[in-house]
N, C-alpha and C positions, 0 to 999 in steps of 0.2 A: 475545514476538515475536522470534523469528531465523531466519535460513536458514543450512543449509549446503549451498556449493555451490548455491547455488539454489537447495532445497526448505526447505521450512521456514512458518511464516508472515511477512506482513508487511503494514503498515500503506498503505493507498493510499484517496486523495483528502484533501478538503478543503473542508468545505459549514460552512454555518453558524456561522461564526466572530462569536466573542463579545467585547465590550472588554476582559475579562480575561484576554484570550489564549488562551481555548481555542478547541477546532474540532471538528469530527465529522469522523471516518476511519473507514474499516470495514477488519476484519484478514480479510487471505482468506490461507486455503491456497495456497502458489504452486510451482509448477514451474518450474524454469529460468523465475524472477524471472515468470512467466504465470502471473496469479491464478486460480485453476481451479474454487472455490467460497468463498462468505464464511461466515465462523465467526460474525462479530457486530460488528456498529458501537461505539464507543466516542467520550467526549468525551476529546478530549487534551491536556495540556499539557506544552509543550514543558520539561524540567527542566533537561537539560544535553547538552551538544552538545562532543564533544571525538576530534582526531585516533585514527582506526586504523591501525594497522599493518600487520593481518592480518588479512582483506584490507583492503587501502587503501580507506581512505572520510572518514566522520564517523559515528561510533558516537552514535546520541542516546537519551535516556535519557526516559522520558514518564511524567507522571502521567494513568490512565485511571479513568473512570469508565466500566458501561455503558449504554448508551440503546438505545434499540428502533433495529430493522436499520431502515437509511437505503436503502429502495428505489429511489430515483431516484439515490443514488451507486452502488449495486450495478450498475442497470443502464446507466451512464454508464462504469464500470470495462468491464464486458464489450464495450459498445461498440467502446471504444478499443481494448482488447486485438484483439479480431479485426481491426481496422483493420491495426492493425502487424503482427499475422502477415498475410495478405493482401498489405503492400505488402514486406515480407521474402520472402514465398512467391515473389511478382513478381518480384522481383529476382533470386532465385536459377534464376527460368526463363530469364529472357532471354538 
C-alpha cells in the first residue's frame, strides 16, 4: 500500500473490529486520494505508527491478512466518495 502524489493504493474504512485489535479495510486504487476501484479487503493490524517527513503525515506500518471483499464497505466507500466530490463540485460552482 502507497501513493505517490495521490495515485497509488490505499487502505480506507474500518468494519468488524476484533478484541485483538484487528479490523477489516479494503485497499482501493486511488486517484488523487479518490478510491476509483477496490483490489481486496484485508484484516489489519495496526504494527507501528511513526512521524513522516516527506510528505508530512504518520507513516503506519500493518500486519494483513486476506479475507473476502467486504461488500457493504466497498459500497459505503463509494458512497461517501461521491458525496465529497458533489459537495467540492458545489462549492467550486457557487
Amino acid at each position: 500500500m502507497s501513493t505517490f502524489n495521490g495515485i497509488g493504493t490505499m487502505y480506507y474504512g474500518h468494519a468488524d473490529p476484533l478484541p485483538d485489535g484487528t479490523y477489516t479495510a479494503t485497499e482501493w486504487f486511488v486517484i488523487f486520494w479518490v478510491p476509483i476501484f477496490p483490489i481486496g479487503s484485508y484484516r489489519l493490524l495496526c504494527m507501528d505508527e511513526k512521524p513522516a517527513i516527506f510528505p508530512p503525515g504518520i507513516k503506519t506500518s500493518y500486519a494483513s491478512a486476506p479475507v473476502p471483499l467486504n461488500k457493504k464497505q466497498v459500497i459505503k466507500t463509494y458512497a461517501i466518495s461521491v458525496m465529497v466530490i458533489v459537495v467540492i463540485a458545489a462549492l467550486f460552482l457557487l
